[in-house]
Short mmCIF file of the C-alpha atoms (twelve columns), coordinates in Angstrom:
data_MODEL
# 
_entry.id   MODEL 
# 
loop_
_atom_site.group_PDB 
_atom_site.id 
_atom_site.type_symbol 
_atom_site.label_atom_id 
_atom_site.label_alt_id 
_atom_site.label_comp_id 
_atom_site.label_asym_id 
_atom_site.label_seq_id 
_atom_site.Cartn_x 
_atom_site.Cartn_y 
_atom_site.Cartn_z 
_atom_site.pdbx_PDB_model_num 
ATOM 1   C CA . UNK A 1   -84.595 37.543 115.131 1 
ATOM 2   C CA . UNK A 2   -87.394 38.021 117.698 1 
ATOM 3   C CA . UNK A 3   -86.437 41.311 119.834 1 
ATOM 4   C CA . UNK A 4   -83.913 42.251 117.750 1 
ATOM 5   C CA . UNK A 5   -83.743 45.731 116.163 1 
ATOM 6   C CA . UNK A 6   -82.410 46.040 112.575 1 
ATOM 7   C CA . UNK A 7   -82.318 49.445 110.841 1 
ATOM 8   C CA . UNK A 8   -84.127 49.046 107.280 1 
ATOM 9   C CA . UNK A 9   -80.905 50.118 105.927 1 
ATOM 10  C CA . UNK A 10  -79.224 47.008 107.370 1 
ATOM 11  C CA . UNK A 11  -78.422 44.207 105.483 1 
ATOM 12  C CA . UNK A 12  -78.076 40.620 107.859 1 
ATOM 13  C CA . UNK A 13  -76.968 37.545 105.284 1 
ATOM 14  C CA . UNK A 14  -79.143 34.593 106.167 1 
ATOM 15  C CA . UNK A 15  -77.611 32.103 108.682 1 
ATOM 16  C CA . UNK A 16  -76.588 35.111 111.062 1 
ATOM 17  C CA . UNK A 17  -76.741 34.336 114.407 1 
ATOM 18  C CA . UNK A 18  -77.816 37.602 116.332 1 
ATOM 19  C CA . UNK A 19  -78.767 37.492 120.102 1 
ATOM 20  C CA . UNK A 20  -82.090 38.669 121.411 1 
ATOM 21  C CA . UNK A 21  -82.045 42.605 122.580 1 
ATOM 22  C CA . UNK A 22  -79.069 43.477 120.220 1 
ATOM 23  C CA . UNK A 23  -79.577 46.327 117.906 1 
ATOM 24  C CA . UNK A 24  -78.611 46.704 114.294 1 
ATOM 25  C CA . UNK A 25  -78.179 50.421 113.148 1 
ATOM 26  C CA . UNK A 26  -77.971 52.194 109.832 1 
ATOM 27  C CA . UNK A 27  -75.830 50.666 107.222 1 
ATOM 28  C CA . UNK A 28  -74.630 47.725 109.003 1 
ATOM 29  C CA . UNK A 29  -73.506 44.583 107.113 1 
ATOM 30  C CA . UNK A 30  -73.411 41.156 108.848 1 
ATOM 31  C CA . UNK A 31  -72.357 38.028 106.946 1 
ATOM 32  C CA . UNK A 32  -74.186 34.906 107.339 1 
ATOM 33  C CA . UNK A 33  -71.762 32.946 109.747 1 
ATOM 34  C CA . UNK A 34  -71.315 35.693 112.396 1 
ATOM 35  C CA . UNK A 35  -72.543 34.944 115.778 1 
ATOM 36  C CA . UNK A 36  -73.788 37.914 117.792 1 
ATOM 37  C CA . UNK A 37  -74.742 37.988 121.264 1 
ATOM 38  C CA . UNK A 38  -77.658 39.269 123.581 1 
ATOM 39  C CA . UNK A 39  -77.850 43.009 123.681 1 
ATOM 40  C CA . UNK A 40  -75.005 44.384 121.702 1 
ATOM 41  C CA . UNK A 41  -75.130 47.238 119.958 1 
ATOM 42  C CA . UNK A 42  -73.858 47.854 116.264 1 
ATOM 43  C CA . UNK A 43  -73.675 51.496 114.872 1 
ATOM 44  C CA . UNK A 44  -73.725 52.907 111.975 1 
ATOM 45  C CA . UNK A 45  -71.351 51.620 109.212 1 
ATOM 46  C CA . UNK A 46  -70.380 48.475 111.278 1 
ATOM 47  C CA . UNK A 47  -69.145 45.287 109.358 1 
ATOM 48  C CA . UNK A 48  -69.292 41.970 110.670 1 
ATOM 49  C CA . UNK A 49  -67.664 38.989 108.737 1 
ATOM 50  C CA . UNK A 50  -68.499 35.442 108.546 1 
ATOM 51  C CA . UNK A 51  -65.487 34.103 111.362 1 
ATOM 52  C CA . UNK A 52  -66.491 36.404 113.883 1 
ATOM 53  C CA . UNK A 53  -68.380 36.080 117.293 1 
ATOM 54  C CA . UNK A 54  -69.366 38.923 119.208 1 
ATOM 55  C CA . UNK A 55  -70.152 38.366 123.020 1 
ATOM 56  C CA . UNK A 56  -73.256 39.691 124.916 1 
ATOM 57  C CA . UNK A 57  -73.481 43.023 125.780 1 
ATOM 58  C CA . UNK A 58  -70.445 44.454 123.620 1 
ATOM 59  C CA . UNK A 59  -70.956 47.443 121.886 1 
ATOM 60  C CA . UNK A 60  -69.779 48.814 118.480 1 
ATOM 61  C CA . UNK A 61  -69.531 52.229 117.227 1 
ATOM 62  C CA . UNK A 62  -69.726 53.742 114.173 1 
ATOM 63  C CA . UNK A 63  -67.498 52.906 111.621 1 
ATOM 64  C CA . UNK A 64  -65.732 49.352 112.954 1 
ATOM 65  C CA . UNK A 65  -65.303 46.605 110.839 1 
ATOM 66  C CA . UNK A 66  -65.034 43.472 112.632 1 
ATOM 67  C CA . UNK A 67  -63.094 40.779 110.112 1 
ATOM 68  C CA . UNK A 68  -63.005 37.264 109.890 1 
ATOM 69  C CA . UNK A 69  -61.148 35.286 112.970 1 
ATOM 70  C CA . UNK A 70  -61.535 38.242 115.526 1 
ATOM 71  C CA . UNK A 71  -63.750 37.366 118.697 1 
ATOM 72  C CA . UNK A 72  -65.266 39.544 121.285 1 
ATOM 73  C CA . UNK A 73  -65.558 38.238 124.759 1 
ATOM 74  C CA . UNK A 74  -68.895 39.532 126.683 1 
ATOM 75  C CA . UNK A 75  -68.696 43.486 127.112 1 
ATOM 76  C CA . UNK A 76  -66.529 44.959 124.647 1 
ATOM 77  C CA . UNK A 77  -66.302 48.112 123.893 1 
ATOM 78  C CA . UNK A 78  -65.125 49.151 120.187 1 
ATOM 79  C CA . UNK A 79  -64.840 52.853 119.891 1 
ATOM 80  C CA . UNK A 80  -65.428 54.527 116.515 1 
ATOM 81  C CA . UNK A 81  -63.458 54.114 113.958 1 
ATOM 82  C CA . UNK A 82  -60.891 51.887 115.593 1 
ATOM 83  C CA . UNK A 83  -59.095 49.519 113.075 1 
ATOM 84  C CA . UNK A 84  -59.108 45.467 113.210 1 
ATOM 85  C CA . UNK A 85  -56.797 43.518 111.088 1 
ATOM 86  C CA . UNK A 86  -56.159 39.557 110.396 1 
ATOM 87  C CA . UNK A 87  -53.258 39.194 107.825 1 
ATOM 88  C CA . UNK A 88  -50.023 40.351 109.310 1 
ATOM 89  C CA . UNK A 89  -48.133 41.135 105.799 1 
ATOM 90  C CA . UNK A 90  -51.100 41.769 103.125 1 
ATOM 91  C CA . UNK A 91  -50.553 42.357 99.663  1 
ATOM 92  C CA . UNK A 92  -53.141 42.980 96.839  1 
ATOM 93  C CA . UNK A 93  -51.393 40.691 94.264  1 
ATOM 94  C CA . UNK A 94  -50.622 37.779 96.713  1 
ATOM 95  C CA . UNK A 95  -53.736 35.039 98.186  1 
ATOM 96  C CA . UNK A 96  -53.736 34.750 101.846 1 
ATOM 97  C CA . UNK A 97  -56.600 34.281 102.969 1 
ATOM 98  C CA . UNK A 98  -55.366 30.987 104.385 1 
ATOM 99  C CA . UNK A 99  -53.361 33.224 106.515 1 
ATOM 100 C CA . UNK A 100 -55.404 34.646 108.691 1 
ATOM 101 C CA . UNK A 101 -54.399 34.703 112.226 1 
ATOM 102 C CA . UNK A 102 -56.870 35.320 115.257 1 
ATOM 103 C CA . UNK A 103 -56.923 38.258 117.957 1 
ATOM 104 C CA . UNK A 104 -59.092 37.675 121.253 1 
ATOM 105 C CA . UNK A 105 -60.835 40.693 123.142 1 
ATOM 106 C CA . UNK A 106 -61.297 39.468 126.312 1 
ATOM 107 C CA . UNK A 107 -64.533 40.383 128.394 1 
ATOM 108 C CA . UNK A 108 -64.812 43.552 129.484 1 
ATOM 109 C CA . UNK A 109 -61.962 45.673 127.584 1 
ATOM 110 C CA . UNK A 110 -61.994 49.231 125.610 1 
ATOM 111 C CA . UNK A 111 -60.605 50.090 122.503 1 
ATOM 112 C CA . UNK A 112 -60.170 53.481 122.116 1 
ATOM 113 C CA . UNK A 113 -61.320 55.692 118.880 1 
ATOM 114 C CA . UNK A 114 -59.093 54.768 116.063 1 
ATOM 115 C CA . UNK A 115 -56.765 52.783 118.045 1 
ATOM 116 C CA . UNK A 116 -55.328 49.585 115.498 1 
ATOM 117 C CA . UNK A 117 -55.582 46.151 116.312 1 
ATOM 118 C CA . UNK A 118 -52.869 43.894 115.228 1 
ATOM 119 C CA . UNK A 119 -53.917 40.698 113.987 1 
ATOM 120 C CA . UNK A 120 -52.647 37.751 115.854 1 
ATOM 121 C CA . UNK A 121 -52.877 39.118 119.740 1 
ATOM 122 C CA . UNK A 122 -54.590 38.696 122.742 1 
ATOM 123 C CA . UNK A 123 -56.209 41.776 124.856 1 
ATOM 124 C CA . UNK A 124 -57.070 40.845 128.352 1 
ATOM 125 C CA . UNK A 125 -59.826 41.267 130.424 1 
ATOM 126 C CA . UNK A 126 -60.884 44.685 131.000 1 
ATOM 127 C CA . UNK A 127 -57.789 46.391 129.121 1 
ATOM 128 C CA . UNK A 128 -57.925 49.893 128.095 1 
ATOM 129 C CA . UNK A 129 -56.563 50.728 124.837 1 
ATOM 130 C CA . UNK A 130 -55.854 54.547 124.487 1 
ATOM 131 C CA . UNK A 131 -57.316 56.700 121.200 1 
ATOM 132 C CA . UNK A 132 -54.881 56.390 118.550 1 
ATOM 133 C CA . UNK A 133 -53.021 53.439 119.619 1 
ATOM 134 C CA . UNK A 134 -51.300 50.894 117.312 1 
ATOM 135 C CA . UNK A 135 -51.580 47.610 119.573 1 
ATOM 136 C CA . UNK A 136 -48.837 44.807 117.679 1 
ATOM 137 C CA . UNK A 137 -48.886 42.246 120.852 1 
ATOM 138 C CA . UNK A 138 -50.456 41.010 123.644 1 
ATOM 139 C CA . UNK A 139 -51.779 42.619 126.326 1 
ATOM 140 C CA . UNK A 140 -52.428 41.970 130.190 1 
ATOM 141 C CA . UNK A 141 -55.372 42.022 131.961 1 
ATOM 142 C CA . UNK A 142 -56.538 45.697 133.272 1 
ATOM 143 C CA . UNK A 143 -53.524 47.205 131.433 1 
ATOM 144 C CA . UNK A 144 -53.483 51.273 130.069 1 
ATOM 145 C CA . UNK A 145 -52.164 51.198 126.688 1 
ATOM 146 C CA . UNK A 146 -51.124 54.071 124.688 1 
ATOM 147 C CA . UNK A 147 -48.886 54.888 121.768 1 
ATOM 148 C CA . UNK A 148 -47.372 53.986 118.727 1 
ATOM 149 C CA . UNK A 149 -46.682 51.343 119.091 1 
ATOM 150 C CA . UNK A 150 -48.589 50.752 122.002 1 
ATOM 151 C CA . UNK A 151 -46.798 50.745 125.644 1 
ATOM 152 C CA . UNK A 152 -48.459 50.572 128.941 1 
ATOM 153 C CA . UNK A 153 -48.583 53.494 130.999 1 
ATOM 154 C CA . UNK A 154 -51.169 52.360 133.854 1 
ATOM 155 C CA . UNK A 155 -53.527 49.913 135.083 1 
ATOM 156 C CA . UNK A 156 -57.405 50.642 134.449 1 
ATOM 157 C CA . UNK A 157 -59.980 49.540 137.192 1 
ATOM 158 C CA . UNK A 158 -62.927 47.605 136.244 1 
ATOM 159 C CA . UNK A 159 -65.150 50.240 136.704 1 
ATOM 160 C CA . UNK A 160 -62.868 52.423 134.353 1 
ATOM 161 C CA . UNK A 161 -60.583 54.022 136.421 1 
ATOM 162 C CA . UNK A 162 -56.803 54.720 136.256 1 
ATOM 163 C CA . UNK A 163 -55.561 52.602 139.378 1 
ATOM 164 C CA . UNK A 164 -52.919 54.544 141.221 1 
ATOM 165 C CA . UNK A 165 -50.446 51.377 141.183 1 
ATOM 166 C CA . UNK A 166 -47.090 51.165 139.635 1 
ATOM 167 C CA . UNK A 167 -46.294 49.078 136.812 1 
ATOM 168 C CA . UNK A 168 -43.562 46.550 138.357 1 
ATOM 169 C CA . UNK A 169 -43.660 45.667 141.922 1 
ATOM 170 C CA . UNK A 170 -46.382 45.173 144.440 1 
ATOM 171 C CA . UNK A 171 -49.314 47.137 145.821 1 
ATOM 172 C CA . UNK A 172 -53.284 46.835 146.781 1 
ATOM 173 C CA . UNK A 173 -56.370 49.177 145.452 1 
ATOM 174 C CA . UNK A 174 -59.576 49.400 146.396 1 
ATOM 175 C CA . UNK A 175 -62.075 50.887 144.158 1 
ATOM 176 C CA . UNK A 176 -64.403 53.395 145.581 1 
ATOM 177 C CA . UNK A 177 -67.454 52.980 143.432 1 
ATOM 178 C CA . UNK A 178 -67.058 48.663 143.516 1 
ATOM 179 C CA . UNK A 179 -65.158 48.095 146.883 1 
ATOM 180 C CA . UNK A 180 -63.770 45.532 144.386 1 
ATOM 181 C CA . UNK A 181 -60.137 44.809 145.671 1 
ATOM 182 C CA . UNK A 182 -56.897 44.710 143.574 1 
ATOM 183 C CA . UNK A 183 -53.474 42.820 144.501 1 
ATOM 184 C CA . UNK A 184 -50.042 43.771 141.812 1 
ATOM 185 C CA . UNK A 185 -47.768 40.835 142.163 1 
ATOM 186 C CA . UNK A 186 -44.577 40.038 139.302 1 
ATOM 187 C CA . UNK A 187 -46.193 42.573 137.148 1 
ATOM 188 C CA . UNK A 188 -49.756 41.291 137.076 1 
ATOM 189 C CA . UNK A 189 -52.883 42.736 138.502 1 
ATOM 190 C CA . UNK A 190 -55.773 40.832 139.729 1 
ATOM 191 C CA . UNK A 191 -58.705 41.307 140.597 1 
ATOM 192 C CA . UNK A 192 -61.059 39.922 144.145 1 
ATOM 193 C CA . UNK A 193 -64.792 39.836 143.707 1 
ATOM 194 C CA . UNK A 194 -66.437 42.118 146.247 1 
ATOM 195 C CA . UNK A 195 -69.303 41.612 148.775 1 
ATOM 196 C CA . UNK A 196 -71.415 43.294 146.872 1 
ATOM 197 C CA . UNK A 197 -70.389 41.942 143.386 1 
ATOM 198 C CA . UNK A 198 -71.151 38.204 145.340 1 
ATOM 199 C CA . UNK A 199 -74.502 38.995 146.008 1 
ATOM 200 C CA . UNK A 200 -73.953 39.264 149.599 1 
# 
């Protein structure tokens, strides 16, 4: 745990795998098989469970619980109190914990303030899930979701941006802080590397 912060109030289970930088606040529980990256950030109230793995530079706010078979790609973004799940149909009286299904953040998306995360889904890269939203299936790379349940309304820029693009069709952006470049084709937007983001 060398250069890792953990709140006194914290409690890490031994075998925890937590990445050097990171920060533990108040109140945080993390269960021995969770792996934690470098440099991500855990506020107050977070749980972590034992299936989990948490990718550098993610952060969680206050109030997240992070359950078993949910994984965090490298800079996500959990906003507080926003809701993971990993049985589809729970009930109290009926055993299925050999039911869990997994969800995937991929790197670099938001999810908003009490949005919900439906287990069994995949959120691609840099997605922006809207405050409030109840997300039930996968979602597409740099895609605005909002609602219940959860529709997309936009495309979000890397930097965090709404990209003036429509949803269907095709189209170029480029953004003004990155001078990354963005081609829609067939209802997917990707993404070209800068100059800059090169190293050039």
């Amino acid at each position: 745990m060398n250069k890792v912060f953990i709140h006194q109030t914290a409690i890490v289970d031994e075998g925890a795998q937590i990445g050097e930088g990171s920060r533990i606040w108040q109140w945080v529980h993390i269960c021995g098989g969770a792996k934690i990256g470098k440099g991500v950030s855990l506020g107050q109230n977070v749980f972590v469970g034992n299936k989990v793995v948490i990718g550098d530079q993610s952060k969680i706010q206050n109030n997240v619980s992070v359950y078993d078979n949910v994984t965090l790609e490298e800079g996500v973004f959990c906003a507080p109190s926003m809701v993971f799940t990993n049985v589809y149909n729970p009930r109290s009286l009926i055993e299925r914990k050999s039911e869990y299904q997994d969800t995937l953040v991929k790197k670099g998306a938001t999810l908003g303030a009490n949005c919900t995360i439906v287990c069994g889904i995949t959120i691609g890269e840099y997605a922006f899930i809207g405050a409030g939203a109840v997300v039930n299936k996968d979602v597409k790379p740099f895609a605005l979701m909002v609602g219940v349940p959860a529709k997309q309304i936009g495309w979000m820029s890397e930097y965090g941006e709404q990209i003036d693009l429509p949803l269907e069709g095709e189209g170029a952006y480029i953004c003004p802080h990155t001078g990354s470049q963005y081609r829609l084709e067939q209802g997917q937007l990707t993404k070209k590397e800068s100059r800059m983001e090169e190293g050039f």
